[in-house]
N, C-alpha and C positions, 0 to 999 in steps of 0.2 A: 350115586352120591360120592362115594369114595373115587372115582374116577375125575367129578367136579373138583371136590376138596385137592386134590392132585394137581390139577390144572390152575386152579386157583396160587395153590404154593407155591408153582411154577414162575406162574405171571410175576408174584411177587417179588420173587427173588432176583428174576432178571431184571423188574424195576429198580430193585433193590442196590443189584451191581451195576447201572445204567447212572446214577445219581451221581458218584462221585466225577464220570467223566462228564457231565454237562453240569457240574457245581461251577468249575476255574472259570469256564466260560461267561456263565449267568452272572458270575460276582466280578466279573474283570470291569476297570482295574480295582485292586484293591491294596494298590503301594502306588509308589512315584514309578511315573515312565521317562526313559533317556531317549534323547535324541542323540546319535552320532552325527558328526560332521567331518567326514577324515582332511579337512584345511582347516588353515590358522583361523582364531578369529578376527573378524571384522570384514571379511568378504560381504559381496551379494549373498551369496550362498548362507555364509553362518547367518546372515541378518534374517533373509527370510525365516531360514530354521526356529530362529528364536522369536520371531513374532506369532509365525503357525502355533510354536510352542505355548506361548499365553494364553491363544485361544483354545488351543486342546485340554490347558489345563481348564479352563471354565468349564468346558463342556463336560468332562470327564470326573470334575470333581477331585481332583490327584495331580498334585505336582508333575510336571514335564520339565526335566531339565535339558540341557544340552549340553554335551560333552564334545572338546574338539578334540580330535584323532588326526594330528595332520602326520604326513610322512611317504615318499615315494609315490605324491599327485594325487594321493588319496587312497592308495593302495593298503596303508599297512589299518586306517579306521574302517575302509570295508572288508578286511579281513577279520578285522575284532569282529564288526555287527554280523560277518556270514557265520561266526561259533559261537553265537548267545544263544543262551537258549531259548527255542520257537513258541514263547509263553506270551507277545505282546507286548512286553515291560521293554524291549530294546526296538527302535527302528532307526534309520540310516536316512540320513538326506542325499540324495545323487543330483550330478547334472547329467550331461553325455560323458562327461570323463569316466563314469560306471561303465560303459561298456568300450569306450579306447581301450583304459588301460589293461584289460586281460589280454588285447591284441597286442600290443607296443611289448609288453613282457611276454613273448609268446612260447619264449624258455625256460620259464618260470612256471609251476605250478601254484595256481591261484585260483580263487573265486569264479564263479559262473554266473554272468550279468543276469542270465536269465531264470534259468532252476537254481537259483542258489538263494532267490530270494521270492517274497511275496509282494508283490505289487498293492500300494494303498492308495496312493491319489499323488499326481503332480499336483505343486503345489500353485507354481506359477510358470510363468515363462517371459524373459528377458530376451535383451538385445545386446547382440555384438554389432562392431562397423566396423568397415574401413577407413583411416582416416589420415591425410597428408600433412605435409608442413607446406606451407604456402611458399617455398623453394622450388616445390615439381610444376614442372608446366604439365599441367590439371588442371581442370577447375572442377571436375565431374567424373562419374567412373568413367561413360562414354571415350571419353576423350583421354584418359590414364591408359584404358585397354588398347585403344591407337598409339600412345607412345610406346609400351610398353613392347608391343608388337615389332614394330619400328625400331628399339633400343632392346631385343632381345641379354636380360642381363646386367642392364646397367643401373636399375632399381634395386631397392635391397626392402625390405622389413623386418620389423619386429616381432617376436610373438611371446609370451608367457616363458615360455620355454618348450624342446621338444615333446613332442606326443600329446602337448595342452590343445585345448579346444580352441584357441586361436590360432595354434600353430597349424592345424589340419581341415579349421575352418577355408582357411585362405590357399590352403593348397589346393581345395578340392573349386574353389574359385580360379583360381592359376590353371587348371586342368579344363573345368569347363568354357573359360575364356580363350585355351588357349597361347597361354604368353609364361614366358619367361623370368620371375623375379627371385631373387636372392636372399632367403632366411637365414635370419640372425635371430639364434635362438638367445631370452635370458631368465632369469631366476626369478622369474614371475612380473607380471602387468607393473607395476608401479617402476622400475626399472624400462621395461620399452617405453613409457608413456613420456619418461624422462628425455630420453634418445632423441625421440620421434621431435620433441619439444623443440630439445638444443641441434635439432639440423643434422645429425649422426646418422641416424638412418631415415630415409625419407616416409616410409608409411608402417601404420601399424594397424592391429585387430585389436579391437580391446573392447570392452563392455560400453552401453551408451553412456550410463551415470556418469561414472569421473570422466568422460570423453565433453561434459553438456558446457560446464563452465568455459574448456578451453576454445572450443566452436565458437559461443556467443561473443569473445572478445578477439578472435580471428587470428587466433595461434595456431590454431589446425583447422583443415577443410573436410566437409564428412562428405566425404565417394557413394558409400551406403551401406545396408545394412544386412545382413545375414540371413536374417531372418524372412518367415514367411509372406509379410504384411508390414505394414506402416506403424511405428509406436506412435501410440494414442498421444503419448508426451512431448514428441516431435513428428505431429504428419509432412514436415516437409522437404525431411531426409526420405531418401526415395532409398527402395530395397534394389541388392546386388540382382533377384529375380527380377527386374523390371528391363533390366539391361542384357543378363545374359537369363533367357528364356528356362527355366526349369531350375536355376536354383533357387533351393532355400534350407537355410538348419536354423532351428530353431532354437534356444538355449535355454532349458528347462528346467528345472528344480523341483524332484518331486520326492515322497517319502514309501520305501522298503519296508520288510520286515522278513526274520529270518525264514525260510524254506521249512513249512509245517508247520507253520501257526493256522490255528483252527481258521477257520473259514468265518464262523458266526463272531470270532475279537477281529476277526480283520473288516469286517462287516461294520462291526462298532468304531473302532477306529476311522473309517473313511467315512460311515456318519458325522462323527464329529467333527474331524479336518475340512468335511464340505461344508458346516455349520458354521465354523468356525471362519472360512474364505469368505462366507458371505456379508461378516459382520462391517460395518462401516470402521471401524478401529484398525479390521487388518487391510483392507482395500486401498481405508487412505495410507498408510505406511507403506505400501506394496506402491503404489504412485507415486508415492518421493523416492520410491526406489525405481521407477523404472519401470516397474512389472505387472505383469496382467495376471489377474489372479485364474485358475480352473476349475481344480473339484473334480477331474473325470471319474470315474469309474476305473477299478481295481482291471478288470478285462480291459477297458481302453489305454491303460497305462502299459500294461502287458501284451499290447500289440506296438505301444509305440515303440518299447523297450528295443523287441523284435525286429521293428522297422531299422530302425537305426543301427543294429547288429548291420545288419546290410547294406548298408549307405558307407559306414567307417570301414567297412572290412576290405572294400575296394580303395578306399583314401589311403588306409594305412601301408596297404599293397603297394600301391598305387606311387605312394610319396617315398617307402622303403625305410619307415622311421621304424626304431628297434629303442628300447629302454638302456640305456648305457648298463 
């Protein structure tokens, strides 16, 4: 009996000490949770963030704010979100510029796109294009890749600025195509889009949305898209893969959290965000934006992360672009 009574004490007390680390978890959340956004707002990016946001706070019961972090393309708000602490209450919205920018600074010690954070769910994914001023004799990318070929150099575009994902979207198009064009880097999209307009430089990368208006009244002509597939919003812009065989980037938007957040709030967390994607509020919002909602899985976002480690490391190589 005294050997039971023993064993018995035993069990207790390591119940006992067992409680308070499975308490944080069971009661999460039980404050307001932040979204980071390391850009200005009013992007694609901040707008998705804060619509996910609405829907995470219903599900969750607890305010979701979002905090914008912009500074060095995104670099100095994903360095806040990789030192918060791994309790839940902080995650970070990314696109592919999360895993650029460690490469572009490669002098620099920073953040690790991949162990340095915890994968919860992309959120969506959008569309970049190609797009000309009706100056280039183009009418099609077919036909831009023949001259381009031909005129080794004497095209120029636009991009975001260096090391942005329009800037190395379109190189790794120049590379697989083949051909010769001339980047003019600027201080982000609404500035190229300007350019591209007034005749300055002849083509640019830039997101579908603000690209939709000036298509329909035939200020710019859409080449094609980036991306892996056709947007639901415009099937009859045709993707850059259809033309040069094997590409595709997709432009994604998905939600982090810091490196050692429990396993069972990050469980919770991507419940809700996929709850939350499914609701017709953010679908249709995510449609006037452009975007196709997902929901994957915390392991499928952490292979995508990985994927694309791989695709950029040769772009960046590739193109020889470095962080000023």
């Amino acid at each position: 009996m005294p050997s039971k009574r023993r064993t018995l004490v035993t069990l207790a007390a390591l119940a006992a000490l067992a409680i308070p680390f499975a308490a944080p978890a069971q009661d999460f959340p039980s404050k307001a949770i932040r979204i980071i956004v390391p850009l200005a707002a009013g992007g694609t990016g901040d707008t998705l963030a804060r619509t996910v946001a609405e829907g995470l706070s219903k599900e969750l019961g607890q305010p979701v704010v979002v905090e914008n972090k912009p500074g060095a393309g995104g670099l100095v708000g994903t360095e806040i979100a990789a030192a918060a602490p791994a309790d839940g209450y902080t995650l970070l919205a990314v696109s592919p510029s999360h895993v650029i920018n460690p490469m572009i600074h490669a002098n620099k010690k920073t953040y690790d796109p991949v162990n340095g954070f915890e994968p919860v769910t992309v959120m969506a994914n959008t569309h970049q294009m190609i797009v000309a001023h009706p100056s280039v004799p183009a009418k099609n990318l077919k036909e831009l890749i023949d001259y381009a070929k031909k005129n080794p150099g004497k095209l120029n575009y636009g991009s975001a600025g260096m090391g942005s994902a329009t800037h190395l979207n379109m190189e790794l198009f120049k590379s697989m195509a083949g051909i010769d064009i001339v980047h003019v880097p600027y201080k982000g999209s609404t500035q190229a889009r300007q350019d591209v307009l007034a005749g300055q430089v002849q083509l640019a990368l830039d997101g579908l949305l603000p690209m939709q208006p000036l298509l329909k009244d035939g200020r710019l002509i859409a080449m094609g898209l980036t991306s892996s597939k056709r947007a639901q919003s415009n099937p009859e812009i045709p993707t850059i893969g259809e033309v040069v065989p094997g590409y595709a980037s997709d432009t994604w938007y998905g939600l982090l959290a810091p490196a050692g957040t429990p396993k069972d709030v990050i469980a919770k967390l991507h419940a809700a965000a996929a709850k939350a994607l499914t609701s017709a509020a953010v679908k249709d919002r995510f449609h006037k934006l452009g975007a196709e909602t997902v929901g994957n899985t915390p392991e499928e976002f952490r292979k995508l992360i990985e994927a694309e480690q791989k695709t950029w490391a040769k772009v960046v190589k590739d193109s020889g672009v470095k962080a000023d």
